[in-house]
C-alpha positions in Angstrom: 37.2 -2.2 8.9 33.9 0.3 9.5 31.6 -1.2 11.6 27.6 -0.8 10.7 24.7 -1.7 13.2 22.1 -3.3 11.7 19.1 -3.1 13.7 16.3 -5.7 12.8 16.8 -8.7 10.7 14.0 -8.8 9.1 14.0 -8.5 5.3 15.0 -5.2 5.0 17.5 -5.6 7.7 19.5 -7.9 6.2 19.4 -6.4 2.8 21.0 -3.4 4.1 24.0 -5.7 5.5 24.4 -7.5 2.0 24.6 -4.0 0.1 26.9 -2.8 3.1 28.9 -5.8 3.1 29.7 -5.3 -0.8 31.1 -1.9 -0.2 33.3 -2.8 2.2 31.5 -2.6 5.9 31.6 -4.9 9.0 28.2 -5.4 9.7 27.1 -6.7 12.8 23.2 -7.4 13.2 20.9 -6.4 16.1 17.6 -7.8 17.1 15.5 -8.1 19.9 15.0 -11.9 19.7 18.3 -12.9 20.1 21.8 -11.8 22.7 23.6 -9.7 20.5 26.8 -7.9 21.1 26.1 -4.0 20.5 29.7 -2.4 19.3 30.4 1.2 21.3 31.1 3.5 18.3 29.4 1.9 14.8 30.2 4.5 11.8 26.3 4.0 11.2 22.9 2.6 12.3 20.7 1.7 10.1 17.3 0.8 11.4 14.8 -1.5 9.4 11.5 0.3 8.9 9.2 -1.9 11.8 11.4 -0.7 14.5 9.8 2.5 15.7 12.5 5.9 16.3 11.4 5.1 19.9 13.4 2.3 20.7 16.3 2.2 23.4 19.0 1.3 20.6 18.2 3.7 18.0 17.9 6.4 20.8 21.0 5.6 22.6 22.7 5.4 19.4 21.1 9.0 18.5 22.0 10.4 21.8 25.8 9.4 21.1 25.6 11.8 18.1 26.3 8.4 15.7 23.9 9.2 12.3 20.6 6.5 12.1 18.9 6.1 8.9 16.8 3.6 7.6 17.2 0.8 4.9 15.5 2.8 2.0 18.1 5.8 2.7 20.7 4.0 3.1 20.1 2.3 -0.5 19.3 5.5 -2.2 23.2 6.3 -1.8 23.4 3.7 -4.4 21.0 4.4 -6.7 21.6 5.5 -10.4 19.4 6.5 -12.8 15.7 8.0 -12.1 13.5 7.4 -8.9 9.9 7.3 -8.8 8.6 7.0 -5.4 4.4 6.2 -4.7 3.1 6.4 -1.0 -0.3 6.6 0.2 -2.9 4.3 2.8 -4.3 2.1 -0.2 -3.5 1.7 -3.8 0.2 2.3 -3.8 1.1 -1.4 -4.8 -1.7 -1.9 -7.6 0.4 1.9 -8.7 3.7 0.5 -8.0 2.6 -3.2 -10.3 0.8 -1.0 -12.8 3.6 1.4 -13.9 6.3 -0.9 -13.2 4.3 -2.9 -15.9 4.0 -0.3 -18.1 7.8 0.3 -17.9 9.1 -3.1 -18.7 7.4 -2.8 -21.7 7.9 0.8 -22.9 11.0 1.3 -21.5 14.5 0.2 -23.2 16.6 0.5 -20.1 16.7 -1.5 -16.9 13.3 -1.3 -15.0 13.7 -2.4 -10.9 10.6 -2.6 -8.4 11.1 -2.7 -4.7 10.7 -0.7 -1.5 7.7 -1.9 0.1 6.6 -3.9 -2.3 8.1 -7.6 -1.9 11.9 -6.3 -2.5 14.1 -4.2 0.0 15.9 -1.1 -2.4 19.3 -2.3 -1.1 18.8 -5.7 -3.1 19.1 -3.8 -6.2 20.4 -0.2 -5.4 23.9 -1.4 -6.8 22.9 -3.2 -10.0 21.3 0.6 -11.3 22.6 2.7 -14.1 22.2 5.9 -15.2 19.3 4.9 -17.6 17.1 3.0 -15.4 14.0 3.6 -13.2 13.3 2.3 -9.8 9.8 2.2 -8.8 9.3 2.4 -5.1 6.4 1.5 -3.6 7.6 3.3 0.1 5.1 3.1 3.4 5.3 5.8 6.2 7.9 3.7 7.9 10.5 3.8 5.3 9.9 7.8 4.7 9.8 9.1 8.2 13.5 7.9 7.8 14.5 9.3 5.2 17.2 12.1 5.1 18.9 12.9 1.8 16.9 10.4 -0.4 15.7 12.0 -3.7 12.9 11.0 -6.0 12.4 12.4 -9.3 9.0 11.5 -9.3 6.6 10.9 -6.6 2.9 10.2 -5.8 0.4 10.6 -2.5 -2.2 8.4 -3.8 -4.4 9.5 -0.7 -3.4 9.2 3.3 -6.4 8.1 5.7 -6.2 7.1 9.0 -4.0 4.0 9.6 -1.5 2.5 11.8 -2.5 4.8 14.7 -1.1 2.2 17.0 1.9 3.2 16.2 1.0 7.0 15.3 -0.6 9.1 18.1 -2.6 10.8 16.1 -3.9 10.9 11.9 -1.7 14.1 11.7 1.0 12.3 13.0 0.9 9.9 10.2 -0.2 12.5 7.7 3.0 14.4 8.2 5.4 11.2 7.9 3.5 10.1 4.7 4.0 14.0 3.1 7.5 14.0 4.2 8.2 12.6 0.8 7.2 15.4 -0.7 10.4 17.2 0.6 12.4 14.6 -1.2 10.5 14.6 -4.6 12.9 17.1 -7.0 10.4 17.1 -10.2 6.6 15.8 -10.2 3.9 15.5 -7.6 1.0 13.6 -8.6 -1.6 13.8 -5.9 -5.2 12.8 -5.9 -7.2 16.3 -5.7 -10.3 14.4 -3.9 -8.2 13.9 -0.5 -9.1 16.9 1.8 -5.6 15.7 3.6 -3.6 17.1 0.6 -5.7 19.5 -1.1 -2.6 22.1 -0.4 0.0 20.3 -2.3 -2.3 20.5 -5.4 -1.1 24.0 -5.1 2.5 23.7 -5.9 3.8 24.3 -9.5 5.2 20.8 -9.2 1.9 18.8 -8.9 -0.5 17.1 -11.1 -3.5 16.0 -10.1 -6.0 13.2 -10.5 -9.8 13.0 -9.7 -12.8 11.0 -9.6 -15.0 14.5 -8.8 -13.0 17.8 -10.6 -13.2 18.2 -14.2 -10.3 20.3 -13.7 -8.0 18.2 -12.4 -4.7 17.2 -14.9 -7.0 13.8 -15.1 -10.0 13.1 -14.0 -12.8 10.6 -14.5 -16.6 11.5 -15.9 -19.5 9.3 -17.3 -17.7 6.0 -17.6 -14.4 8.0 -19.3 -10.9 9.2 -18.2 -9.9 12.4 -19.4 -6.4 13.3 -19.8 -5.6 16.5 -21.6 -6.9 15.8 -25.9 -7.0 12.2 -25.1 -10.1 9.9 -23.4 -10.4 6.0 -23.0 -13.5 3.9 -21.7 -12.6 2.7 -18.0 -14.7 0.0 -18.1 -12.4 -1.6 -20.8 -9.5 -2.4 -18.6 -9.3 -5.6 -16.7 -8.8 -4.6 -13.1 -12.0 -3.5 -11.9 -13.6 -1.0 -9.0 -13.3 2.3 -8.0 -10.3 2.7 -6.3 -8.4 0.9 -9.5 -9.4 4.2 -12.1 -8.0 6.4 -9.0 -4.6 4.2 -9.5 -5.2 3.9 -13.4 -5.3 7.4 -13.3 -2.3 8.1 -10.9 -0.4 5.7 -13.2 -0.9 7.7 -16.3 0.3 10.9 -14.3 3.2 9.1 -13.0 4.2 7.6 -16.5 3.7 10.8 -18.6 5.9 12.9 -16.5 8.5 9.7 -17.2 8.2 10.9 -20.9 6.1 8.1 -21.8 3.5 8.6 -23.7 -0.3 8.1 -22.5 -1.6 6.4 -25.2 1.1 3.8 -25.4 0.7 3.6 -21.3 -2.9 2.5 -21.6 -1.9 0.2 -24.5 0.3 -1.6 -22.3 -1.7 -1.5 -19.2 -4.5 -3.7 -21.1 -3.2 -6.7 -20.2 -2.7 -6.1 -16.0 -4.2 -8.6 -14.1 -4.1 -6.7 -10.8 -2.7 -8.0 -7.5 -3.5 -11.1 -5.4 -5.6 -10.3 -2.4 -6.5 -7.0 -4.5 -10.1 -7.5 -4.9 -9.1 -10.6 -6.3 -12.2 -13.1 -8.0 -12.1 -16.2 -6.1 -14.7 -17.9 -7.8 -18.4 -18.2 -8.8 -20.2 -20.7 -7.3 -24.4 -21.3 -7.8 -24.5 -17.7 -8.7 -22.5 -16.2 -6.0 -19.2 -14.2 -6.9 -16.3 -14.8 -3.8 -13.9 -11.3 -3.8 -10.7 -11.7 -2.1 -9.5 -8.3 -0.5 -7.4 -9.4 2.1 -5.3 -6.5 1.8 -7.6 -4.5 3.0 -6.1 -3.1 6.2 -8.0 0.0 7.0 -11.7 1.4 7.0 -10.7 3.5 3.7 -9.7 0.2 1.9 -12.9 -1.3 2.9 -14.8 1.8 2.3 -13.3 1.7 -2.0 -14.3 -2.4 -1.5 -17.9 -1.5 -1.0 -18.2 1.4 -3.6 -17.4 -1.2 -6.1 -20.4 -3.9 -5.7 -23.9 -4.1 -4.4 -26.0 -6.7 -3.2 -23.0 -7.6 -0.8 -22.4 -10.2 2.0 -19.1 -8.9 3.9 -16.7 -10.5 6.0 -14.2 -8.5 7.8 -12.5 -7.6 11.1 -9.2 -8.4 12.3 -6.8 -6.5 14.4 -7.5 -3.4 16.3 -5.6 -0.5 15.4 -7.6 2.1 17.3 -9.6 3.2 14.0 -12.9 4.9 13.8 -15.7 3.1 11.4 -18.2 4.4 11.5 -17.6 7.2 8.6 -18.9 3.8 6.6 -22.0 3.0 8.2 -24.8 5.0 5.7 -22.6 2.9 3.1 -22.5 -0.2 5.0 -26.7 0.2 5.1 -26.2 0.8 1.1 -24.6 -1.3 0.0 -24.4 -4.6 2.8 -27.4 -7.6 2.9 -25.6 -9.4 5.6 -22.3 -8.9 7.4 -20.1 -11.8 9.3 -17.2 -10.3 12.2 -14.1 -12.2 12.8 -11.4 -11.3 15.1 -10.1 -9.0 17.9 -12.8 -6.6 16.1 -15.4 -8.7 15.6 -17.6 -7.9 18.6 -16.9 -4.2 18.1 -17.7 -4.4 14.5 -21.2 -6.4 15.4 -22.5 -3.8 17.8 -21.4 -0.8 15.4 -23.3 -1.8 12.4 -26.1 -3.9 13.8 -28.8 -1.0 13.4 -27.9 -0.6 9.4 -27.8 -4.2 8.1 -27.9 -7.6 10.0 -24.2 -8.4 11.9 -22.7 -11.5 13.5 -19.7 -12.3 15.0 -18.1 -15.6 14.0 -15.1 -17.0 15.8 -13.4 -17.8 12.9 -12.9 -17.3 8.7 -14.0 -20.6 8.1 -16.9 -20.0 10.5 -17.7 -16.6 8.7 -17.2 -18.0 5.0 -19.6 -21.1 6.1 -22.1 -18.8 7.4 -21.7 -16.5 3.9 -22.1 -19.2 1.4 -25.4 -20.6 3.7 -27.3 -17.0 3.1 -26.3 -16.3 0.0 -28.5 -16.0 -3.0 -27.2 -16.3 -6.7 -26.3 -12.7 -7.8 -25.0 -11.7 -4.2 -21.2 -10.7 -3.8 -19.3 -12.0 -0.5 -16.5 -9.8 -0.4 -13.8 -10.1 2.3 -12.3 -7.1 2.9 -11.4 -7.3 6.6 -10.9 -3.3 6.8 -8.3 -4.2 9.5 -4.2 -5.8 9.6 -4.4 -9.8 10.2 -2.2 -10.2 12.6 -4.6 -11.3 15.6 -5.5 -14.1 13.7 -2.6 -14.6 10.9 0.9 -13.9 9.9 -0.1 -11.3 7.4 -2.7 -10.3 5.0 -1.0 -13.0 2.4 -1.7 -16.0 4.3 -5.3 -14.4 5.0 -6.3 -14.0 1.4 -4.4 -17.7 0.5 -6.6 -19.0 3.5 -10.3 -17.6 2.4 -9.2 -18.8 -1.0 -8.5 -22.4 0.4 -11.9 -22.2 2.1 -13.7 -20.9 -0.9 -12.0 -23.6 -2.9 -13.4 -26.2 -1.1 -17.3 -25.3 -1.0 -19.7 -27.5 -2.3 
């Protein structure tokens, strides 16, 4: 029997064994955690998307001239039917939730999610036919890896510097989010504000959104989106902020190059809800509103956060990942009463911001949410959008946002 390395058993991982198991493969698993017995001459390695191209097995592997590919390619030799694939530093699972919605209730044939968003590809890549969609949700980990994966659709909501302790540079990052580009065979939809891809609004195979150019495919004026001889008030739809009509917007795009139709899409988009820990209302207590954005990960996130409310109280910090805030700090005077810093950031964050609004570092959330609630006044917004990953401090963004939510819960 062929023999497949499976290297990381996380998630993805082990998805990629199940689908490889079904068509026949031995699959042996490696991680660094555990002893693991490495076979000589494996058909293939698949690599889950956390373990960086740099590591010893995927390069000694490599150097033996044995193929390495990751999880998401691997399951696109298994998928049927149409491919839509949406990348980009924030927004891309609000996208991913919102036409995915749309789909299961447009759509007559089998609709699947997955990718980055909650479920691996190879946990469904077999069950597709020829008249389903996938939606894809796909981070620059899964596309630097990709090799002869097709989409028929794809989106770059916008790339902004992130994960640059893992990149060593933004253009680094840049080019392994736009590599998906190469693998898109139909429609680009790409947001025409981002300076970082104003050349693929170039191609005969974009469209393009826009909170700024009325001559963008769709863009946004006065309150309205604009979308060829059709127009709907924004303000209508029940996920708010700015960054949500960018992904409304990028949704429609998506969808109508599906063949469906943009006023049924916006019918069916009425009743989204948006995502947990997506600028998420907690609750409203003595007047103040409590906004959970713990999946705010990067300065671009928290920057969209703060363009969507005034008369704010932040709380953020978290992780360092060697990015620069202070592109934020004539907003942060804007738009920020108060600010609390938590984390390996925290102190950082404090001195940054300290001449444009009044900073504190607090040891810990419940510390910062405490400290919040106490100098709040009724009409003020405490937002938590850390602007930075959780992992100093938590397992992930999840258990962050369930965490502030617990807190929040239990103020008097």
């Amino acid at each position: 029997m062929k023999e497949v390395l499976i290297v990381g058993k996380g998630k993805s991982g082990l998805a990629a064994g199940r689908l490889l198991e079904r068509k026949g493969y031995s699959v042996i698993y490696y991680d660094d955690r555990e002893k693991t017995f490495i076979p000589e001459n494996p058909v293939l390695v698949v690599k889950s998307p956390g373990v960086p191209s740099t590591h010893p097995i995927v390069q000694l592997f490599r150097n033996r001239g044995i193929e390495v590919i990751g999880e998401v390619e691997i399951a696109g030799r298994y998928l049927k039917g149409r491919v839509i694939g949406i990348t980009g530093t924030n927004g891309k699972s609000t996208t991913t939730a919102l036409v995915y919605h749309v789909l299961k209730k447009v759509w007559n044939g089998k609709v699947f999610i997955g990718g980055n968003y909650g479920i691996p590809v190879s946990d469904f890549a077999a069950e597709t036919d020829d008249e389903s969609i996938s939606v894809l949700e796909l981070s620059s980990y899964q596309i630097e890896d990709l090799k002869n994966f097709k989409c028929n659709i794809s989106a770059v909501l916008n790339v902004t510097p992130d994960h640059l302790n893992r990149y060593r540079c933004f253009e680094e990052y840049l080019r392994a989010k736009l590599k998906l580009v190469n693998h898109t065979e139909d429609r680009i939809v790409v947001n025409r504000d981002d300076p970082s891809l104003s050349h693929l609004c170039k191609l005969k195979k974009s469209l393009t959104f826009s909170m700024k150019s009325k001559s963008a495919d769709i863009f946004y004026s006065g309150g309205e989106v604009f979308f060829k001889n059709f127009s709907f008030d924004s303000s209508e739809f029940p996920i708010k902020g700015y960054h949500n009509i960018q992904n409304i917007m990028a949704s429609i795009l998506i969808l109508a190059s599906a063949g469906i139709d943009p006023a049924k899409a916006v019918d069916a988009m009425n009743d989204f809800k948006g995502l947990e820990h997506r600028l998420e209302h907690v609750r409203t207590l003595n007047g103040i509103v409590f906004i959970n954005d713990s999946k705010s990960t990067n300065v671009d996130s928290l920057e969209k956060a703060l363009l969507s409310f005034r008369e704010v109280i932040l709380i953020a910090g978290g992780k360092d990942k060697g990015i620069d805030f202070s592109p934020i700090k004539s907003l942060m005077k804007e738009r920020v009463k108060k600010a609390f810093f938590i984390g390996e950031t925290g102190k950082k964050l404090e001195k940054l911001f300290s001449d444009v609004t009044d900073a504190e570092f607090k040891s810990s959330l419940e510390e910062a949410v405490t400290s919040a609630y106490k100098s709040a006044r009724s009409g003020d917004v405490i937002l938590f959008s850390p602007g930075c990953s959780s992992f100093d401090m938590f397992k992930n963004f999840e258990e962050r946002g369930k965490i502030f939510k617990q807190i929040v819960e239990e103020l008097k």
